[in-house]
N, C-alpha and C positions, 0 to 999 in steps of 0.2 A: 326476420326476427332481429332484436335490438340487444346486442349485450348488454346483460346489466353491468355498471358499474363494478369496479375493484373493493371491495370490502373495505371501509376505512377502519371498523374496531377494530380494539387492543383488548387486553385482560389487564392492562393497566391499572386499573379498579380494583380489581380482587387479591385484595391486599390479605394477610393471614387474618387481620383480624375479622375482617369481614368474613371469611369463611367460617372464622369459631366461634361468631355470632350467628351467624345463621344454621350451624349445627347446634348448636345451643339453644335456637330458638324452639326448633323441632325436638328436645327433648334427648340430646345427644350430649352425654357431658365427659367432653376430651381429656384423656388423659396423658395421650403423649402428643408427639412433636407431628407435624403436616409431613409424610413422606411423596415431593412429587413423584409420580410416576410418569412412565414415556409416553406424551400423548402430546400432539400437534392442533389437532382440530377441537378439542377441549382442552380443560383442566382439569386432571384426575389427580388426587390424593387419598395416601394413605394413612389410617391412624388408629387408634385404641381409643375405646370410648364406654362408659358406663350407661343404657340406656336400661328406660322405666323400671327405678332402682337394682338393679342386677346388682349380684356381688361383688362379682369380678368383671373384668371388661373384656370388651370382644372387640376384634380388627372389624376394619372398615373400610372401605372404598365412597369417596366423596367424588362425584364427575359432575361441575360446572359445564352445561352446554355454551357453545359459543353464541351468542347472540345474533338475529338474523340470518340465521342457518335454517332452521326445523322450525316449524309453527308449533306451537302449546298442541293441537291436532294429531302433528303430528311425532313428535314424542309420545302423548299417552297411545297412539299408535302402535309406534315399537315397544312400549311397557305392557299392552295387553298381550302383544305377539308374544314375547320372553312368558307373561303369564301363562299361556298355551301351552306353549311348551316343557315350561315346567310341571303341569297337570297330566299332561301327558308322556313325563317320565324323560325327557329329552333332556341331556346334560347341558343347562344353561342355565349360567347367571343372571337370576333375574332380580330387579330393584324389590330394598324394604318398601313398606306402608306405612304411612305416617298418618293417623286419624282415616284411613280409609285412600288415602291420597298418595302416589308415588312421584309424578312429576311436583316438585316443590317450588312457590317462589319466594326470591329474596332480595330486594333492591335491588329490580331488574334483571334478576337473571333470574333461570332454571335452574335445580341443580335435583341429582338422585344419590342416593346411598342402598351402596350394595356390600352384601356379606363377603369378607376378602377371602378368597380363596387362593391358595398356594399351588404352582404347578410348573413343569419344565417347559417348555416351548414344544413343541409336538415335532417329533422327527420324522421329514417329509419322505425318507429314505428306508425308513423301518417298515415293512409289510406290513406287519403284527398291528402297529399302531395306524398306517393307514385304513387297514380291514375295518377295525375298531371305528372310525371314522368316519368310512362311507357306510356303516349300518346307521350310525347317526344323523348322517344327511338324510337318509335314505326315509328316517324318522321325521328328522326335522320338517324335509317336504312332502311328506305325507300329510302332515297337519297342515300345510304352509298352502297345500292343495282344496282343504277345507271350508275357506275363505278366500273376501279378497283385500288388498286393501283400500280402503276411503280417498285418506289424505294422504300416506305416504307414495313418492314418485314412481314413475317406471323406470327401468333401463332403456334409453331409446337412443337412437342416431342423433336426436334435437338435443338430450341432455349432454351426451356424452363425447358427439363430434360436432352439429354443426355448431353449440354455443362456444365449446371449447376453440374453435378454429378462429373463431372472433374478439376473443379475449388474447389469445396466441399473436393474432394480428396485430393489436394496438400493442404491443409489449416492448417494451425499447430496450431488452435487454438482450435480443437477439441484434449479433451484428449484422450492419447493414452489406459488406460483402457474403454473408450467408444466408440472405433470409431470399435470394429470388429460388436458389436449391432448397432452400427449406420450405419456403412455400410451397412449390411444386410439386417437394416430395410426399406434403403432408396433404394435399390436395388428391393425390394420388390415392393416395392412401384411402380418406375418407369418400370417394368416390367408391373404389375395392368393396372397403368394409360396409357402407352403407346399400351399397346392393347386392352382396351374400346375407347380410342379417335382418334375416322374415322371421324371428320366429312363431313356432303356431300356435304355440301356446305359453302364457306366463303365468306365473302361480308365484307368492310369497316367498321370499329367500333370505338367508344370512347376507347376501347381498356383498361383504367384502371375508371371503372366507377363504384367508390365507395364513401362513404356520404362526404367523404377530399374532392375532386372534385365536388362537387354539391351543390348549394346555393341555399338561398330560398329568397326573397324578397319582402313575404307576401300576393305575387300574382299569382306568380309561378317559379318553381326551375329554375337554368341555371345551364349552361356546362361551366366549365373553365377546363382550360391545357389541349387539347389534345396531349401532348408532347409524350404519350405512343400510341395514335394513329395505329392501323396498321389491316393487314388480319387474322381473323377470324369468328368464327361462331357467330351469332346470343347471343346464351346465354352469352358468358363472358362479357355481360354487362347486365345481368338480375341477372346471380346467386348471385353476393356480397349483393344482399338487403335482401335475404333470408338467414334469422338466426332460434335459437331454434329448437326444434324437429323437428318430420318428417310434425305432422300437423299445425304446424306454419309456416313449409316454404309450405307446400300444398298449404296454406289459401292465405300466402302473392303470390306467383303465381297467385292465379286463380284471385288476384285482381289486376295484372298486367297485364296479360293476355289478359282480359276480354275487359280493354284501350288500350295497346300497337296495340291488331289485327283490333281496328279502321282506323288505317294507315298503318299496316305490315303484312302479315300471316307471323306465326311462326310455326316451325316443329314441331311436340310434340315429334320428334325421338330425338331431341338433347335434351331429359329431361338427356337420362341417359349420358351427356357429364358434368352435375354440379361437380360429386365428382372426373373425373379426369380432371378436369379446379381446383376445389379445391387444387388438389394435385402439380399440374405446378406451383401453384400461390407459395405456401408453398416453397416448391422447391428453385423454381427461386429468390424468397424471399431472403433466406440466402446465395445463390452465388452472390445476386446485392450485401448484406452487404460486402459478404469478398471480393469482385472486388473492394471495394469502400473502404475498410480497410486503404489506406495508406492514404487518406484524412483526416486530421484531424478534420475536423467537424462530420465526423462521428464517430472518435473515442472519443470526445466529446458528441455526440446526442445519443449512441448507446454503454455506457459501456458496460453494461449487453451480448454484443455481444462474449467478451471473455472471460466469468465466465464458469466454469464447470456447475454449475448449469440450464444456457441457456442451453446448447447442451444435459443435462439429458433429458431437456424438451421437446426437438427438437425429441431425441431418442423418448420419448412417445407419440407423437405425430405423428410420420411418422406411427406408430402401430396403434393408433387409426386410420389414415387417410385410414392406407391399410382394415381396417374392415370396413369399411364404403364402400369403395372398393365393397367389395366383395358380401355386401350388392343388392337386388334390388334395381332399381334405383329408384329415388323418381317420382311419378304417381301421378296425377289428381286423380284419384281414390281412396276414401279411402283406406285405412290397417285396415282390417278385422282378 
């Protein structure tokens, strides 16, 4: 398989005014200022707007997708899935319609608007709020089980290690006294992870469902961005809230667990799939940075990206990750 190429787009184009024309176009007529919000892989903005003569105006979420990212396909993809969801009572932000229509286009690009909703960031350490959370999953992939999808990806060893390991390769930001350790390590690695991760079955996911995506509203978490949306197992939306040792992420399972299988059975075979989803994730990690390299807001948001320093780190890290590896997997059962 042939890497592709490093992404040469910018958002250099989407200038304000272009954005207030193209909400304007659609029947959005803005009343206050573009608030950016924190987003890398798009361009999300907030704002107040008076739609099909309303009185008073309502907030707004405007997200510009990146260009040559997702196909047309596969956006109204994840815009049906969010639909689902929400018919189904699942706490997610899913895009307005415009004339019938949720993906929009506008001089070359996609863009959607969604109702803004206000929340804290979901505290991955609170029971109360986790419990709350894994009933939602537990919802989420119940429906997520009901289908499959078309055009959006799987999670695999080709998307997420072996393409990344060749992107990784050609990168010249890694120094050249550390890249035969770096090599080796990540080779190790991807060898490890790629032959513990079978899993048996994949079904529909949030796909990047970690505490940046999850809000709390003092009554219960939601779902924003399904933009990573796609096929695989079960756990890669369980494992990111399990942190600390081995008996802290036990603990926080069995409390997820115990909610999520109110609405879903879970395999307990895909326990040992945690540390090579850990390792994809890592992985795939540092290939999205150096794809995204010629961007300049990431070479802005993400110095540390071309310091020797980062990549020491990165080397000690792909060692630690492979001994974790090699590790039994983490069990319900205590370690005696």
């Amino acid at each position: 398989m042939v890497a592709k190429p490093v992404q040469q787009f910018d958002f250099s184009t989407l200038q304000p005014e272009l954005i207030l024309d193209a909400l304007h176009h659609y029947g959005l007529d803005v009343s206050s200022g573009l608030l950016a919000l924190n987003s890398y892989e798009n361009r999300v903005y907030q704002f107040s707007a008076y739609r099909d003569n309303a009185v008073s105006a309502a907030r707004y979420v405007v997200k510009f997708y990146r260009p040559q990212r997702w196909s047309l396909a596969q956006i109204q993809e994840e815009h049906q899935f969010a639909f689902e969801l929400q018919a189904n009572e699942v706490p997610v932000v899913a895009p307005l319609c415009f004339d019938g229509e949720s993906v929009l286009p506008f001089q070359g690009f996609y863009f959607a608007v969604f109702p803004s909703r206000g929340g804290r960031t979901l505290e991955i350490d609170n029971d109360d709020q986790l419990a709350l959370l894994a009933r939602f999953l537990g919802r989420l992939h119940q429906v997520g089980r009901q289908q499959v999808f078309q055009a959006r990806p799987q999670l695999s060893i080709d998307s997420h290690l072996r393409h990344s390991q060749q992107v990784l390769a050609a990168l010249p930001l890694i120094p050249s006294y550390l890249r035969p350790a770096f090599d080796s390590a990540l080779q190790q690695v991807i060898a490890e992870a790629s032959r513990q991760y079978q899993p048996k079955t994949v079904i529909r996911l949030h796909g990047d469902c970690h505490a940046g995506n999850l809000f709390y509203n003092g009554e219960s978490p939601f779902f924003v961005d399904l933009d990573d949306c796609r096929s695989g197992p079960a756990m890669q939306d369980l494992w990111m809230m399990l942190n600390g040792d081995r008996q802290q992420q036990r603990d926080t399972l069995e409390l997820m667990l115990e909610e999520y299988e109110q609405y879903c059975d879970f395999d307990r075979a895909e326990l040992k799939l945690i540390e090579p989803l850990r390792a994809m994730r890592m992985i795939h990690y540092m290939a999205w940075l150096a794809q995204r390299w010629q961007d300049q807001a990431f070479v802005m948001n993400f110095p540390w990206f071309a310091t020797d320093k980062y990549w020491e780190q990165q080397c000690l890290a792909l060692k630690e990750q492979l001994a974790l590896l090699q590790q039994p997997p983490l069990s319900l059962v205590p370690d005696y």
